[in-house]
C-alpha positions as CSV (number, residue, x, y, z in Angstrom):
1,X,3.2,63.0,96.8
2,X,-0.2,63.8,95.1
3,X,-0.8,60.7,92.7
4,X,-2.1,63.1,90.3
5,X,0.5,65.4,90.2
6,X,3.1,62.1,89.9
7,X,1.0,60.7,87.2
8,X,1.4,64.4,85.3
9,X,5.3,64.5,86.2
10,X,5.6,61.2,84.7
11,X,3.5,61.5,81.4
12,X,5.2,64.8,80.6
13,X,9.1,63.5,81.6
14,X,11.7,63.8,79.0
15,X,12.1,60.1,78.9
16,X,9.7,58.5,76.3
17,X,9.7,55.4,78.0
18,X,8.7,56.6,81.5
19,X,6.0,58.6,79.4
20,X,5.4,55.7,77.7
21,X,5.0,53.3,81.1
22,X,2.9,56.0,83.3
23,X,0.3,56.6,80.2
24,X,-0.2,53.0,80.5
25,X,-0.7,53.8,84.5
26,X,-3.0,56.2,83.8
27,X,-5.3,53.9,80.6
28,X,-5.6,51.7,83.7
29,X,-6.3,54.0,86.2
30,X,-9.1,55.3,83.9
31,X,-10.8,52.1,81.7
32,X,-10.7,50.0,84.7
33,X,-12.9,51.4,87.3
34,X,-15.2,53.2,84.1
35,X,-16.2,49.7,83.0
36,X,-17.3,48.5,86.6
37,X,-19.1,52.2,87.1
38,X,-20.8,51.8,84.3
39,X,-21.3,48.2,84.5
40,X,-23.6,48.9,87.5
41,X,-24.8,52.2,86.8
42,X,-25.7,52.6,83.4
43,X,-28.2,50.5,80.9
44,X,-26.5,47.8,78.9
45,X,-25.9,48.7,75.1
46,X,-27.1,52.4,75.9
47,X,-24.6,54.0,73.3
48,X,-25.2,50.8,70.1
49,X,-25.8,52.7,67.1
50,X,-25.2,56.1,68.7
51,X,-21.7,56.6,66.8
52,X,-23.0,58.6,64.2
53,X,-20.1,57.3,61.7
54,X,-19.5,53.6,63.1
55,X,-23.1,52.8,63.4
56,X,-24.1,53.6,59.3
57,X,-20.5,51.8,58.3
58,X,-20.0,48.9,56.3
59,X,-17.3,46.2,56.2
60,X,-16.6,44.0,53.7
61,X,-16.8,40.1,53.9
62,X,-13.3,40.3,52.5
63,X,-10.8,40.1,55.3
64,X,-7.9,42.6,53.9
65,X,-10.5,45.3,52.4
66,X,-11.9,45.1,55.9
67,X,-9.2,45.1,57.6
68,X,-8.2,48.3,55.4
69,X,-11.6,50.1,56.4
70,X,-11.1,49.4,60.2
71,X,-7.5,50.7,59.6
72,X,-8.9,54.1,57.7
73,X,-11.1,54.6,60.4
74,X,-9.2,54.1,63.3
75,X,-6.6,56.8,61.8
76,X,-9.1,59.3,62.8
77,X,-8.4,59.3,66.4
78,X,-4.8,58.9,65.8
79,X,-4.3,62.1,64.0
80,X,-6.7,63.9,66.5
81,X,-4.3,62.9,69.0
82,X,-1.3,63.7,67.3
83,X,-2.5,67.0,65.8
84,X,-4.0,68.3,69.5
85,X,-0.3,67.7,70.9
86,X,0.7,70.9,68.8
87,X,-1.2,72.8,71.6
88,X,-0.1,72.0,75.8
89,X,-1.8,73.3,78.7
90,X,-0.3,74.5,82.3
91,X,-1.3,71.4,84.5
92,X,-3.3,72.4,87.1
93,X,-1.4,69.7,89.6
94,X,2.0,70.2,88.7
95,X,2.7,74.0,87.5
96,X,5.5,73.4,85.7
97,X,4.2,70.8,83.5
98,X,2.2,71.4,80.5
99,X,0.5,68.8,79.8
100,X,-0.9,68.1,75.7
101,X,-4.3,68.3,74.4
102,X,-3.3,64.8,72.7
103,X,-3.5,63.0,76.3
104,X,-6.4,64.6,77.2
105,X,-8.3,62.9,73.6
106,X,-6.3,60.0,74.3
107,X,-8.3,59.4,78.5
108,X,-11.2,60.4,76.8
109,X,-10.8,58.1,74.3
110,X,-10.2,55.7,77.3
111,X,-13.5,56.7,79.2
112,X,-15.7,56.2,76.0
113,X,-14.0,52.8,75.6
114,X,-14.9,52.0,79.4
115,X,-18.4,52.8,78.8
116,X,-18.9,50.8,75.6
117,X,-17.4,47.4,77.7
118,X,-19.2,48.3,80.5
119,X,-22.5,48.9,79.2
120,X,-21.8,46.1,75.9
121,X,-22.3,48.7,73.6
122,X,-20.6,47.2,70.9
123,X,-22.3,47.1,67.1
124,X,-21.7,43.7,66.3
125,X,-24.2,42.3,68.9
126,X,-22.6,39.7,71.0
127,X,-24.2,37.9,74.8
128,X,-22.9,40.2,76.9
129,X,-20.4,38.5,79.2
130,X,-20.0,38.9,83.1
131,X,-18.3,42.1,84.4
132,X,-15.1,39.9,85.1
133,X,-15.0,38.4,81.3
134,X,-15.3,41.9,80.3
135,X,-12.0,43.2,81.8
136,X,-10.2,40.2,81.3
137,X,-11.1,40.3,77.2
138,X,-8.9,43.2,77.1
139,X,-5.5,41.0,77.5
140,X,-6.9,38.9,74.9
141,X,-4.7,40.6,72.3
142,X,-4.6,37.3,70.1
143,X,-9.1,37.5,69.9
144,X,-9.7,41.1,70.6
145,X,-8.3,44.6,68.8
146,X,-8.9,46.8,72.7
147,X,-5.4,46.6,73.8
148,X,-3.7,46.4,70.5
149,X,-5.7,49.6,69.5
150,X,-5.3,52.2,72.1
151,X,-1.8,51.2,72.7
152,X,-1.4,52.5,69.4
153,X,-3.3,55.9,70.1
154,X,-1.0,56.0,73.5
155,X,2.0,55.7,71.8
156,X,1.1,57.9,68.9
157,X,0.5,59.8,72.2
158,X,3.5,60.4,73.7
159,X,5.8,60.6,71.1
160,X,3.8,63.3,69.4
161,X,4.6,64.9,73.0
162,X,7.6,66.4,71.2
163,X,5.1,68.3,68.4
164,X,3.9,70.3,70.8
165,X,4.3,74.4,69.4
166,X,1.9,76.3,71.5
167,X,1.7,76.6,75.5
168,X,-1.0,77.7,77.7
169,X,-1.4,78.7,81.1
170,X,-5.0,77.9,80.3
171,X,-5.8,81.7,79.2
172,X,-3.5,82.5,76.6
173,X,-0.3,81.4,75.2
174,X,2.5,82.1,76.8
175,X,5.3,80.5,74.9
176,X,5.7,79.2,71.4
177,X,8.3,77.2,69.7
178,X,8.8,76.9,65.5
179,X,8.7,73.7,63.5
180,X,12.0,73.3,62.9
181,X,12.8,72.9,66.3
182,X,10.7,69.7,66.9
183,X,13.6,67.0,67.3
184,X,12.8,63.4,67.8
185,X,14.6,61.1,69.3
186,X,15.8,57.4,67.5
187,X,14.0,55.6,70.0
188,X,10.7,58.5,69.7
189,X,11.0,57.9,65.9
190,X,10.5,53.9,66.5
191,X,7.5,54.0,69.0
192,X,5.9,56.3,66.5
193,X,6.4,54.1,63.2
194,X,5.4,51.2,65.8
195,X,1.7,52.8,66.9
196,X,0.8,52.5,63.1
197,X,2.1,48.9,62.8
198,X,-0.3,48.2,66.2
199,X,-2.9,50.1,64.7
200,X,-2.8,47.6,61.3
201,X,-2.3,44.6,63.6
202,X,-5.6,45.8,65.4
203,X,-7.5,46.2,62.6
204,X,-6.6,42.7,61.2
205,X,-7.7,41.3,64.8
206,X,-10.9,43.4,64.9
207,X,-11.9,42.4,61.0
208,X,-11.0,38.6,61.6
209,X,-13.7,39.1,64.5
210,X,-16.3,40.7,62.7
211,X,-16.3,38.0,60.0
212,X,-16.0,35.3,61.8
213,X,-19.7,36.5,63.5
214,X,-21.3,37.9,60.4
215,X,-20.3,34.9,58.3
């Protein structure tokens, strides 16, 4: 079978915890081979101070006002993510899936992360590490927010899966669906409430970080 069209039939099954496992497939499949690319083909710290809103912010020296800003912030791309899933388009490698505009922010979310690692493009200026530190920090959920945070965008992801109203074959709609007809399930109702407490746990990692090297 065409991995693609595998990775698309499992992202887009009714199960939320198959979607669940092959969107982690997929953020691997993506941020991995991004950070060696552009480890080796792009200039280190190319995009620090780019971010037109992350380079002019400013955190607070206290921990739980930080930790609140990093939290505000990082709501952004949740509710992108969440509010693209209201729209799904006809997959162009399985035609009978449509796939949401919420997965598609979330990889490129995952392909701007890959590029920031891979190029040490953070703002808080650290030594950049070797190429192997870099993709190992990721499983450092205890020191580092990476894997904490975008498991919260992916499972804000693919519960908001069920939001979806409009579908496209990629010219025009071809069905829609009402509000009140969104269902979610116990266990879709869970993962959801559980991408916000990631996203607060990620944000308390990422400010505890940033103080510890400012102060």
């Amino acid at each position: 079978m065409n991995p693609f069209k595998r990775i698309i039939d499992g992202v887009t099954d009714e199960s939320v915890w198959k979607r669940a496992g092959w969107m982690y497939v997929s953020f691997f499949l993506v941020f991995e081979p991004v950070i060696v690319l552009s480890y080796y083909l792009l200039a280190e710290a190319m995009l620090r101070g780019k971010h037109p809103i992350i380079s002019g912010l400013e955190f607070s020296p206290r921990r739980w006002v930080s930790t609140l800003q990093i939290f505000g912030y990082n709501l952004i791309p949740t509710f992108l993510i969440i509010g693209s899933s209201l729209l799904a388009q006809q997959s162009r490698q399985s035609r009978d899936r449509f796939v949401p505009i919420g997965y598609t922010a979330f990889w490129g979310l995952t392909v701007m992360f890959g590029v920031i690692v891979g190029t040490w493009s953070f703002d808080v200026i650290t030594a950049a590490p070797p190429l192997l530190d870099r993709i190992a920090r990721l499983f450092d959920v205890v020191h580092h927010a990476g894997l904490l945070e975008f498991s919260a965008y992916l499972l804000a992801a693919v519960t908001a899966y069920r939001f979806t109203l409009w579908y496209s074959d990629r010219k025009s709609i071809i069905r829609t669906r009402r509000w009140r007809e969104v269902r979610l399930e116990g266990s879709e109702k869970i993962l959801l409430g559980l991408s916000f407490v990631l996203l607060l746990r990620a944000a308390l990692v990422e400010s505890y970080g940033i103080i510890q090297l400012s102060g």
